[in-house]
Chimera marker file (.cmm) of the C-alpha trace (Angstrom):
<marker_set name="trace">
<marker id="1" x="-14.712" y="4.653" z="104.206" r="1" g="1" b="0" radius="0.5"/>
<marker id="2" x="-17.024" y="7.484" z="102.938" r="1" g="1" b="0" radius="0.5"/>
<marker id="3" x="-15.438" y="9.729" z="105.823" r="1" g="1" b="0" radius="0.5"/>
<marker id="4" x="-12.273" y="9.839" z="103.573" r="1" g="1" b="0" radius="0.5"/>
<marker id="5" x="-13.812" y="11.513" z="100.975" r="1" g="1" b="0" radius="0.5"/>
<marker id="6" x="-15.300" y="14.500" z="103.499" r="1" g="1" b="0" radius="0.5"/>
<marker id="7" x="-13.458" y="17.866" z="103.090" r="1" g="1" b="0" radius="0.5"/>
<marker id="8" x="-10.721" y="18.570" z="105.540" r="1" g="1" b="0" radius="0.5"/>
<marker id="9" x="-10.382" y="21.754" z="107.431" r="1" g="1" b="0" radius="0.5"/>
<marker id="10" x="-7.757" y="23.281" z="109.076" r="1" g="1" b="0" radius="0.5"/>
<marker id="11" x="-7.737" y="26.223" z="111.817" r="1" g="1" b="0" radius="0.5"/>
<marker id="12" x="-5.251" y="27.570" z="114.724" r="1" g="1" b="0" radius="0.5"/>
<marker id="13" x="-4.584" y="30.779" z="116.397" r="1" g="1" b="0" radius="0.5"/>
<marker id="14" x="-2.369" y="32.062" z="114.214" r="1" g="1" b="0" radius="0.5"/>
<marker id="15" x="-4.158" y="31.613" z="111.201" r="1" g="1" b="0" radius="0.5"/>
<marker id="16" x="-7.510" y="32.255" z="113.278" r="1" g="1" b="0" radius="0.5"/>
<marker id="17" x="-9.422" y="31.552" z="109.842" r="1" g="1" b="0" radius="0.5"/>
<marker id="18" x="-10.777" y="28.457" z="108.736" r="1" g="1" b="0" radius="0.5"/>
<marker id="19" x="-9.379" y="27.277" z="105.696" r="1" g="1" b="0" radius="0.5"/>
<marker id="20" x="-10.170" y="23.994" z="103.362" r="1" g="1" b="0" radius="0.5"/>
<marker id="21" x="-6.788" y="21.878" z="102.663" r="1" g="1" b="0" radius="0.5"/>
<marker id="22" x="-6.967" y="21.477" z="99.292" r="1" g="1" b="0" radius="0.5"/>
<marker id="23" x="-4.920" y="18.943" z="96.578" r="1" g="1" b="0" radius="0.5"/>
<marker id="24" x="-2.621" y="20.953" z="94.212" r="1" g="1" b="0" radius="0.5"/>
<marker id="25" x="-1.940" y="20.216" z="90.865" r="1" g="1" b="0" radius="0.5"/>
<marker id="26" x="1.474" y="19.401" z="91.632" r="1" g="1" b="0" radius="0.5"/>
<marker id="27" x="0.501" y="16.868" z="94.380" r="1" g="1" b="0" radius="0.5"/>
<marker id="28" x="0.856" y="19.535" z="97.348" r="1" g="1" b="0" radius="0.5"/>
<marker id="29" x="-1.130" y="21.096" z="99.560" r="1" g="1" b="0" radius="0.5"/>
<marker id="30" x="-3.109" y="24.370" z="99.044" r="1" g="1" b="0" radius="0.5"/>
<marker id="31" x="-5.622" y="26.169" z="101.625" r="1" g="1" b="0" radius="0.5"/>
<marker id="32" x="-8.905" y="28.264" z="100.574" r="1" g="1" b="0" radius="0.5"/>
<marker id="33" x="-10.252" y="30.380" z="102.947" r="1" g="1" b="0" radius="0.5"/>
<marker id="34" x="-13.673" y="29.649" z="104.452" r="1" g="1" b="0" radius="0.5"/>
<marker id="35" x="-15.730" y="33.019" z="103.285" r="1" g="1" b="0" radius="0.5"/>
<marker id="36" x="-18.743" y="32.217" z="105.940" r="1" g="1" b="0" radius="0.5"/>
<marker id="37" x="-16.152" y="32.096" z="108.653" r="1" g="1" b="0" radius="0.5"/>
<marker id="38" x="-16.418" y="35.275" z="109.849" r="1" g="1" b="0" radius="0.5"/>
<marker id="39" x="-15.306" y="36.003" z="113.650" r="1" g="1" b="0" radius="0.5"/>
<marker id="40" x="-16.139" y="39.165" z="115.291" r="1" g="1" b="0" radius="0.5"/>
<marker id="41" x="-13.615" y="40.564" z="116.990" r="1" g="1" b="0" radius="0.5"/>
<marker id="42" x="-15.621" y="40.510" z="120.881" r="1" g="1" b="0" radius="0.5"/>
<marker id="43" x="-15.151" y="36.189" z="120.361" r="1" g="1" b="0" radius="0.5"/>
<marker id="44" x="-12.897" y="34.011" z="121.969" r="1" g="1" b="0" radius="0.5"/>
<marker id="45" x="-11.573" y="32.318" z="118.600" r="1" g="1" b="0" radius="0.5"/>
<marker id="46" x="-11.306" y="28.911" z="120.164" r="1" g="1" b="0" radius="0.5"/>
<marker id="47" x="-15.196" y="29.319" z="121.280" r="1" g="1" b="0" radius="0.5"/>
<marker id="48" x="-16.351" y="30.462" z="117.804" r="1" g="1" b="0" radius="0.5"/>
<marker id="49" x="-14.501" y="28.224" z="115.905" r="1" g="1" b="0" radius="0.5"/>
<marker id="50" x="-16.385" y="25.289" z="117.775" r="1" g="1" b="0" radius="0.5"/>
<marker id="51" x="-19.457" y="27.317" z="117.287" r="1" g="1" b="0" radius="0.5"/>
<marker id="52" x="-18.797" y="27.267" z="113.900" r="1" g="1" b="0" radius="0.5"/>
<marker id="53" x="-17.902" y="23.393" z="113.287" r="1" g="1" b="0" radius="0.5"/>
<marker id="54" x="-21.207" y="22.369" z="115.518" r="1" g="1" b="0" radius="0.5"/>
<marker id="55" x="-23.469" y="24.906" z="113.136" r="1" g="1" b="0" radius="0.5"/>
<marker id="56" x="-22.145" y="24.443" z="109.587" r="1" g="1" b="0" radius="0.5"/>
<marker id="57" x="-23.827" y="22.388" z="107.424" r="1" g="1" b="0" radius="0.5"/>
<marker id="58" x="-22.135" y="19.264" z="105.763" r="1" g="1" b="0" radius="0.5"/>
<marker id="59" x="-19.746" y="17.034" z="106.755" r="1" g="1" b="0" radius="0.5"/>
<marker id="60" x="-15.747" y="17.125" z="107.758" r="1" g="1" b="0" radius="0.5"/>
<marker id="61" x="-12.919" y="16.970" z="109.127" r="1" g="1" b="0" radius="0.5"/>
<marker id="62" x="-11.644" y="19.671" z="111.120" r="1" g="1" b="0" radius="0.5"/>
<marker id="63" x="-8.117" y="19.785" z="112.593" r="1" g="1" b="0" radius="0.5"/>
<marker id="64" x="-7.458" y="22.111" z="115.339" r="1" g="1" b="0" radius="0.5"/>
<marker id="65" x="-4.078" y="22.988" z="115.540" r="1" g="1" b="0" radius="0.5"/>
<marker id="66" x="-1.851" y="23.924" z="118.764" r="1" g="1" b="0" radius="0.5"/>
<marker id="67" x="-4.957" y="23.843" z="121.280" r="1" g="1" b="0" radius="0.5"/>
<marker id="68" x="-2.862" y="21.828" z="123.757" r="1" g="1" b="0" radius="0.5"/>
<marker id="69" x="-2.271" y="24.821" z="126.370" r="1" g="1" b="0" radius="0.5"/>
<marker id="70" x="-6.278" y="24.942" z="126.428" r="1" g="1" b="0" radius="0.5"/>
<marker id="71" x="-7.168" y="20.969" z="126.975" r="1" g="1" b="0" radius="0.5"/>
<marker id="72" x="-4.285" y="19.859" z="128.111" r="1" g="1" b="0" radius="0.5"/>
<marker id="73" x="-4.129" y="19.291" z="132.318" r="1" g="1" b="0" radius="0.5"/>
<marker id="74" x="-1.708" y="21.031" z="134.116" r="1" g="1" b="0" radius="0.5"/>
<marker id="75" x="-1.613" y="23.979" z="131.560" r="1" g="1" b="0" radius="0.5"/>
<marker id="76" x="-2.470" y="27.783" z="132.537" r="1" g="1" b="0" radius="0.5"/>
<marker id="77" x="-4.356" y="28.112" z="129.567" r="1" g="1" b="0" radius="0.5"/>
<marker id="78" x="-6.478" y="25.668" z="130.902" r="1" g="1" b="0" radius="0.5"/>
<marker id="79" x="-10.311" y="27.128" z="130.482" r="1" g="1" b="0" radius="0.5"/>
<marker id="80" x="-13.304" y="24.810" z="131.833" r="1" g="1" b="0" radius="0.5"/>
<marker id="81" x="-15.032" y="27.107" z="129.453" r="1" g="1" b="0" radius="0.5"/>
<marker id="82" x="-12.830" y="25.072" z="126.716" r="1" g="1" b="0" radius="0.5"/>
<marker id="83" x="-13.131" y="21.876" z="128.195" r="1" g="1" b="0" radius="0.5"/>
<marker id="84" x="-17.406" y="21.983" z="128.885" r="1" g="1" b="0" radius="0.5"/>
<marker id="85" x="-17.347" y="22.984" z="124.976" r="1" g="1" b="0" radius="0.5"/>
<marker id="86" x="-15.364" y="20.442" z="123.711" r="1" g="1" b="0" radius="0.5"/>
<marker id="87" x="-17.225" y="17.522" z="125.651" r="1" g="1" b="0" radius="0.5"/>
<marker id="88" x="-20.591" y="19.102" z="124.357" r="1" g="1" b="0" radius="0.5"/>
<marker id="89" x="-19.336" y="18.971" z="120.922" r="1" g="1" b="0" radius="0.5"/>
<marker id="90" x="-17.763" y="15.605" z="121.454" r="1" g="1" b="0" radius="0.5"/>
<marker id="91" x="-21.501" y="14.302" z="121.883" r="1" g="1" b="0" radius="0.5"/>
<marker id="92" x="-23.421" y="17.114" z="119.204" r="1" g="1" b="0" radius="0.5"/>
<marker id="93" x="-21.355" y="15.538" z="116.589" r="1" g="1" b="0" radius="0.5"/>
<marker id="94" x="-21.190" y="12.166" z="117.637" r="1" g="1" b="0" radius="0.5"/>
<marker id="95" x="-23.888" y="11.220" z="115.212" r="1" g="1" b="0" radius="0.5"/>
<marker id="96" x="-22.820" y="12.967" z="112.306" r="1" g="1" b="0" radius="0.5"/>
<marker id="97" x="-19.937" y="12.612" z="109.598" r="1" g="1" b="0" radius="0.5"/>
<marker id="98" x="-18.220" y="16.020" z="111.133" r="1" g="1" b="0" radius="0.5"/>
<marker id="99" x="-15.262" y="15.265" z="113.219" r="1" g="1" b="0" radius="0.5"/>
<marker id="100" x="-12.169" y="17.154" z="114.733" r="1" g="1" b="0" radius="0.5"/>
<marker id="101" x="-8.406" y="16.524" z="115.077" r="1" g="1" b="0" radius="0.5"/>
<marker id="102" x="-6.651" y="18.089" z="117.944" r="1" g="1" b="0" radius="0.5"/>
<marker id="103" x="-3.251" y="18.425" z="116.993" r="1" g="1" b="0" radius="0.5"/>
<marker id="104" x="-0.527" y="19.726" z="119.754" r="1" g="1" b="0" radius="0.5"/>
<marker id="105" x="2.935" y="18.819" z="121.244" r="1" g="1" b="0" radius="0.5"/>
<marker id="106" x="3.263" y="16.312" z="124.191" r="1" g="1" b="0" radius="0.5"/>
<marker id="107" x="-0.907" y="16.569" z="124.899" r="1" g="1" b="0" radius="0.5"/>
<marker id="108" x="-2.280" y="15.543" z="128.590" r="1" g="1" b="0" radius="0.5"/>
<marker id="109" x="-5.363" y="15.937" z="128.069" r="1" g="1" b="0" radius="0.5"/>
<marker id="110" x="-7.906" y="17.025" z="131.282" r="1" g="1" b="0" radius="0.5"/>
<marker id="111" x="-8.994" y="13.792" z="132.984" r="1" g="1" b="0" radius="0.5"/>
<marker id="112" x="-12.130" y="14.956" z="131.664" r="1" g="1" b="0" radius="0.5"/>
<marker id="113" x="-11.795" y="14.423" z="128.290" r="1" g="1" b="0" radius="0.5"/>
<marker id="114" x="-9.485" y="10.947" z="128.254" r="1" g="1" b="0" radius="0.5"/>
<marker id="115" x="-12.648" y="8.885" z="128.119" r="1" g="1" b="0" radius="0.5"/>
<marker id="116" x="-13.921" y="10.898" z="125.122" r="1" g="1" b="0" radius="0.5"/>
<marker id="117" x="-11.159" y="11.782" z="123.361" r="1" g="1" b="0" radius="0.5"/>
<marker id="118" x="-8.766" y="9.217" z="121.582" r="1" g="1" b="0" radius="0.5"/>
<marker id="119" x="-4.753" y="10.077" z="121.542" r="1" g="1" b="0" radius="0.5"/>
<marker id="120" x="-2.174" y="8.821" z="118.890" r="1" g="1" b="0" radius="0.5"/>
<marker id="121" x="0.964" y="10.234" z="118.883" r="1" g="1" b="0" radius="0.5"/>
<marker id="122" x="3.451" y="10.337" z="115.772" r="1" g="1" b="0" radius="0.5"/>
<marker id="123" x="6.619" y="10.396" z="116.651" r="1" g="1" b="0" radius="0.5"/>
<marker id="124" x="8.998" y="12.712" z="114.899" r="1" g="1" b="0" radius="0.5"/>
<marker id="125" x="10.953" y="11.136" z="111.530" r="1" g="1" b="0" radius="0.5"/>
<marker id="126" x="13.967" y="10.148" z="112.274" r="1" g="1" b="0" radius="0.5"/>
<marker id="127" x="17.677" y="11.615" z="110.738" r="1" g="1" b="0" radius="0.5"/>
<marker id="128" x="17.742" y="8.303" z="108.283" r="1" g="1" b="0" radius="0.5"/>
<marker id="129" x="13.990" y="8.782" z="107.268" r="1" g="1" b="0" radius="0.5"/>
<marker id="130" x="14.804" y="12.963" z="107.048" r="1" g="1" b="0" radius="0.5"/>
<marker id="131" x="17.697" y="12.045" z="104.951" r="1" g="1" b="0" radius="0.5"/>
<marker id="132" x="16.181" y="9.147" z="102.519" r="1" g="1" b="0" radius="0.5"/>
<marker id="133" x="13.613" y="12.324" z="102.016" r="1" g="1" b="0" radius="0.5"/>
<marker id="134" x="15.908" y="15.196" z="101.119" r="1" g="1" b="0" radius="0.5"/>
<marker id="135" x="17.719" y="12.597" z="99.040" r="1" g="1" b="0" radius="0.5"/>
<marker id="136" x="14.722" y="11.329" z="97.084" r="1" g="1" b="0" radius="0.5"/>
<marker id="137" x="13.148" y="15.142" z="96.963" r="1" g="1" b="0" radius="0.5"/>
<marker id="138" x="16.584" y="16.568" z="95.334" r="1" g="1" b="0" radius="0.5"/>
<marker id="139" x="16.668" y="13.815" z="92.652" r="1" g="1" b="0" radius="0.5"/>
<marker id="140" x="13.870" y="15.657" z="90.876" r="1" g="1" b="0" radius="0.5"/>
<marker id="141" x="14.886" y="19.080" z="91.059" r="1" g="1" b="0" radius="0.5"/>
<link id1="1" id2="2" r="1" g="1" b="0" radius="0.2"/>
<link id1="2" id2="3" r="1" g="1" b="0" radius="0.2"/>
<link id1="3" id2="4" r="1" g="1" b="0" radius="0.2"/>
<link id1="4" id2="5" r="1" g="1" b="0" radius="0.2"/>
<link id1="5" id2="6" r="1" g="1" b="0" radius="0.2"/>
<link id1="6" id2="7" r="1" g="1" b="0" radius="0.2"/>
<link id1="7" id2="8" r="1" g="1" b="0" radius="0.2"/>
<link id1="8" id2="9" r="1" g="1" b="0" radius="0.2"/>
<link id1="9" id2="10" r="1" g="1" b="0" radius="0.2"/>
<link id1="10" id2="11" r="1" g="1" b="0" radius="0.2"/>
<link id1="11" id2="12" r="1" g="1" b="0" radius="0.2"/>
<link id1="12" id2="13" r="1" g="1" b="0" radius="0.2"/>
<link id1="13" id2="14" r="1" g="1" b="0" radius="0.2"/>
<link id1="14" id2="15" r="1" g="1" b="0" radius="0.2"/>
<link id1="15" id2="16" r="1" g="1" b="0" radius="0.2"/>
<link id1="16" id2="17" r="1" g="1" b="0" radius="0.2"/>
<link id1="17" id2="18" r="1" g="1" b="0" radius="0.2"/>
<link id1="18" id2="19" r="1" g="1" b="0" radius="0.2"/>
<link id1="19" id2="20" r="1" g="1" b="0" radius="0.2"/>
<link id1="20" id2="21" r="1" g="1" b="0" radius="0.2"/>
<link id1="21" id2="22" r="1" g="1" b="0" radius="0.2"/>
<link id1="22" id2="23" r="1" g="1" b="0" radius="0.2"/>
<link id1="23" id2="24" r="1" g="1" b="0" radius="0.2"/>
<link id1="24" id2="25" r="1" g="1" b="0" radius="0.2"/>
<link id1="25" id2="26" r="1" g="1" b="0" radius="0.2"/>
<link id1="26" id2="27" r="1" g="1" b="0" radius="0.2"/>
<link id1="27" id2="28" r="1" g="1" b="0" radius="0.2"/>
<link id1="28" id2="29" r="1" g="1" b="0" radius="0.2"/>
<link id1="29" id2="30" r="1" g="1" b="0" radius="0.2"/>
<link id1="30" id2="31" r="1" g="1" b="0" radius="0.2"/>
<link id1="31" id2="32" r="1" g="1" b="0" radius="0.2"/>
<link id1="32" id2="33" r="1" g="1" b="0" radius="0.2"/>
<link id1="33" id2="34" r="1" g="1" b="0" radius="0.2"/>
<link id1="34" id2="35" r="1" g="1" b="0" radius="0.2"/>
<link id1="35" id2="36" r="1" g="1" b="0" radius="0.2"/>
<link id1="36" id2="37" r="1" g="1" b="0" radius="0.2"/>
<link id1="37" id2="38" r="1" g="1" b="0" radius="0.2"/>
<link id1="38" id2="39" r="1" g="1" b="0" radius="0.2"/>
<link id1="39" id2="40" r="1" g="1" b="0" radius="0.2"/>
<link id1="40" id2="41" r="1" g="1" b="0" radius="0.2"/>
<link id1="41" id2="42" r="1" g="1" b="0" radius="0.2"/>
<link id1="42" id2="43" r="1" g="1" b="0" radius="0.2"/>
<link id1="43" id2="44" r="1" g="1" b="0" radius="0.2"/>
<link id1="44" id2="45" r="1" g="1" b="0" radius="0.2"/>
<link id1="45" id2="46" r="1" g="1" b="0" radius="0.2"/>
<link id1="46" id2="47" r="1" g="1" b="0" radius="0.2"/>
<link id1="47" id2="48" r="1" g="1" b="0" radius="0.2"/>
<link id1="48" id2="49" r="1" g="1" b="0" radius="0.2"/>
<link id1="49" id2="50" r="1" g="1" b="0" radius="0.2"/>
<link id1="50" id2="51" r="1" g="1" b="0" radius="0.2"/>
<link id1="51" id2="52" r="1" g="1" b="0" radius="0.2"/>
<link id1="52" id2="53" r="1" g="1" b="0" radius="0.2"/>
<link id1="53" id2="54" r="1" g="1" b="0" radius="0.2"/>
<link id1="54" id2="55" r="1" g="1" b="0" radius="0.2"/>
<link id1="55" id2="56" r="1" g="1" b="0" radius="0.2"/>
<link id1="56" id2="57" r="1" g="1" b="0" radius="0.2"/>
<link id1="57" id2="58" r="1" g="1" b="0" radius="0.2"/>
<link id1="58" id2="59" r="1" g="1" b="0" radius="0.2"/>
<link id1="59" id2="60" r="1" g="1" b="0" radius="0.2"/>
<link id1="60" id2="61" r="1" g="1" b="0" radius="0.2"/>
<link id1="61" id2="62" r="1" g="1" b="0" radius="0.2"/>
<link id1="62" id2="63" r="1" g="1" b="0" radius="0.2"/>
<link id1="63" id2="64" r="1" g="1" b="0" radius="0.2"/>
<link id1="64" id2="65" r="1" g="1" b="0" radius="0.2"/>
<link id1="65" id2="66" r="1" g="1" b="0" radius="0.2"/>
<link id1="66" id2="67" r="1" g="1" b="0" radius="0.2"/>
<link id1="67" id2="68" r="1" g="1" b="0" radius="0.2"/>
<link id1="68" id2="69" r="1" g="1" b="0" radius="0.2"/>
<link id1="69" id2="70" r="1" g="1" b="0" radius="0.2"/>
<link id1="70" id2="71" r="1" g="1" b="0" radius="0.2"/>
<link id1="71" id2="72" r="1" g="1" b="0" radius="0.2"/>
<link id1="72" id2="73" r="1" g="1" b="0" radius="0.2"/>
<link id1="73" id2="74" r="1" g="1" b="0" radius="0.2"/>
<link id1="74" id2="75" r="1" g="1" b="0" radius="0.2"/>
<link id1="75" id2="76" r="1" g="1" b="0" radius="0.2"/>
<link id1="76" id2="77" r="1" g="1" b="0" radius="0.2"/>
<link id1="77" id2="78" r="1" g="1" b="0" radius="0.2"/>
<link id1="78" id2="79" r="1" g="1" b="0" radius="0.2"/>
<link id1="79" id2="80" r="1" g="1" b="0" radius="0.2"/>
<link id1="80" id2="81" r="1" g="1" b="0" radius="0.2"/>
<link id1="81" id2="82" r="1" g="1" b="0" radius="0.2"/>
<link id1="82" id2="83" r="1" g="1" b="0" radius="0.2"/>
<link id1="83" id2="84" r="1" g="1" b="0" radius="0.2"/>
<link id1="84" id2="85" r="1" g="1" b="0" radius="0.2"/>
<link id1="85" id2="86" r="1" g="1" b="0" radius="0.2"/>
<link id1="86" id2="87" r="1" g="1" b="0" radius="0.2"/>
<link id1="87" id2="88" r="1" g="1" b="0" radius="0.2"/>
<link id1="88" id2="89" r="1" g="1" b="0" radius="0.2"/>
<link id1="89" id2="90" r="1" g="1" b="0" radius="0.2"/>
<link id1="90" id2="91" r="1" g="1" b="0" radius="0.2"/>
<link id1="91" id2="92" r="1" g="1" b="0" radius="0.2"/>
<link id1="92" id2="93" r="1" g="1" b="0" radius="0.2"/>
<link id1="93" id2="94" r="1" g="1" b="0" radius="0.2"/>
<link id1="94" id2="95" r="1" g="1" b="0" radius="0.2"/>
<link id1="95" id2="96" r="1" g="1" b="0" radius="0.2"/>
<link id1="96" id2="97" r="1" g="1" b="0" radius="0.2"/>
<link id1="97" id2="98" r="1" g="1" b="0" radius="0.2"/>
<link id1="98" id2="99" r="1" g="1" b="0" radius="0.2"/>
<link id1="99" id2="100" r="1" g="1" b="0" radius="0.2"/>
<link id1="100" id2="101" r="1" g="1" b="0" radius="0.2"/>
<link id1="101" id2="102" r="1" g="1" b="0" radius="0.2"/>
<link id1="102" id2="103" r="1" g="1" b="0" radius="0.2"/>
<link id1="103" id2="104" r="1" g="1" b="0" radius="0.2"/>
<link id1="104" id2="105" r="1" g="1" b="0" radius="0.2"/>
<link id1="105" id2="106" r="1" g="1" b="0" radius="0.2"/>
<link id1="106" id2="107" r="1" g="1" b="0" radius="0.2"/>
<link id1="107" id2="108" r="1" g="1" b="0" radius="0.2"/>
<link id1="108" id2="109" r="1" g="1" b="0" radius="0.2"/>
<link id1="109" id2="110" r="1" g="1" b="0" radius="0.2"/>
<link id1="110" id2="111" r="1" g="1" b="0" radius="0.2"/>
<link id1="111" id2="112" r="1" g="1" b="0" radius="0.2"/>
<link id1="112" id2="113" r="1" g="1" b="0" radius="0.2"/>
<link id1="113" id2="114" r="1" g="1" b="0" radius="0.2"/>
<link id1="114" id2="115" r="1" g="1" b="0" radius="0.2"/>
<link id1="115" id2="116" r="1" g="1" b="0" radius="0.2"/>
<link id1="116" id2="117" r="1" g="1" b="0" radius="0.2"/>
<link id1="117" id2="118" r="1" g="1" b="0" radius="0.2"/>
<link id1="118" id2="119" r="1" g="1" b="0" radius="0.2"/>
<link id1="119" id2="120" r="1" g="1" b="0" radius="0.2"/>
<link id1="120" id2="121" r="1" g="1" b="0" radius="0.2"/>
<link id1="121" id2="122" r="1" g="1" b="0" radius="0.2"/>
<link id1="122" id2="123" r="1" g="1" b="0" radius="0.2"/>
<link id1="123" id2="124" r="1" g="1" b="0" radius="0.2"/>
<link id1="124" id2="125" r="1" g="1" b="0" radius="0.2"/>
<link id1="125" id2="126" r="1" g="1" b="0" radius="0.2"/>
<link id1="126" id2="127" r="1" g="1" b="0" radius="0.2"/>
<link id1="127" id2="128" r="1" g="1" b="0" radius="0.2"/>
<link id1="128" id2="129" r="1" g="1" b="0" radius="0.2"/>
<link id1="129" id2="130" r="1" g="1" b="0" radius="0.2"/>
<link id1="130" id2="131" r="1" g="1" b="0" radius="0.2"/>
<link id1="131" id2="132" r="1" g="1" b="0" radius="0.2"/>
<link id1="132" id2="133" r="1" g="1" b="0" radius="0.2"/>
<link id1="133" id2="134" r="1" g="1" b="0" radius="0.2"/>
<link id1="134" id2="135" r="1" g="1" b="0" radius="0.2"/>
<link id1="135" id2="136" r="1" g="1" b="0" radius="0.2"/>
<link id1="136" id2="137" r="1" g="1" b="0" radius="0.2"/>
<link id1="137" id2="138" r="1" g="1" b="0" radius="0.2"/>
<link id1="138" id2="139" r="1" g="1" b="0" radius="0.2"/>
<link id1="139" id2="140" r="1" g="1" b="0" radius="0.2"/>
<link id1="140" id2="141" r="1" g="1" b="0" radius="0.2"/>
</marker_set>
């Protein structure tokens, strides 16, 4: 249980930071900027951001957002630059309280990461569960 208590990153292309999710005040979600992540512009940011996660020091949780196109199979992002990195990673951090989430739509991974990497997939709420939301949310406006 102590690996619920780790901080929890969050990165993807678009942001192409690293930022800490943070709890707000009022029960959301805030983000805080990572001041040692510093990418130089010449760096693939997929490549430095694993870079970055193997050399850091401490412990967390890292969730990589939208990476699909670059370990999924069948995709022409596909890099085997991508895929050697993330099964090195897979075992550099294998004994340590740092791990990574790879979040994307409909993910296949590469046949060579199934065997390393587990999937779960969360299916999207449905209209009722939407609604009993929206319902519950406006009651306290």
């Amino acid at each position: 249980m102590e690996k619920l208590n780790n901080p929890v990153y969050f990165w993807n292309l678009g942001v192409s930071s690293l930022e800490q999710c943070l709890m707000a005040d009022d029960g959301g979600m805030v983000f805080k900027s990572i001041e040692t992540y510093k990418k130089p512009p010449y760096i693939d940011p997929l490549i430095y951001v694993f870079e970055y996660i193997n050399n850091s020091e401490g412990n967390g949780v890292f969730i990589l957002g939208d990476i699909h196109p670059f370990v999924g199979k069948n995709y022409l992002q596909l890099s085997w630059k991508i895929l050697t990195r993330v099964k090195n990673l897979y075992h550099h951090l294998k004994p340590t309280e740092k791990r990574i989430i790879l979040l994307g739509q409909n993910i296949q991974l590469h046949e060579s990461l199934l065997r390393l990497i587990r999937c779960c997939e969360v299916p999207l709420p449905s209209i009722e569960q939407i609604q009993d939301h929206l319902e519950s949310y406006l009651l306290y406006l």
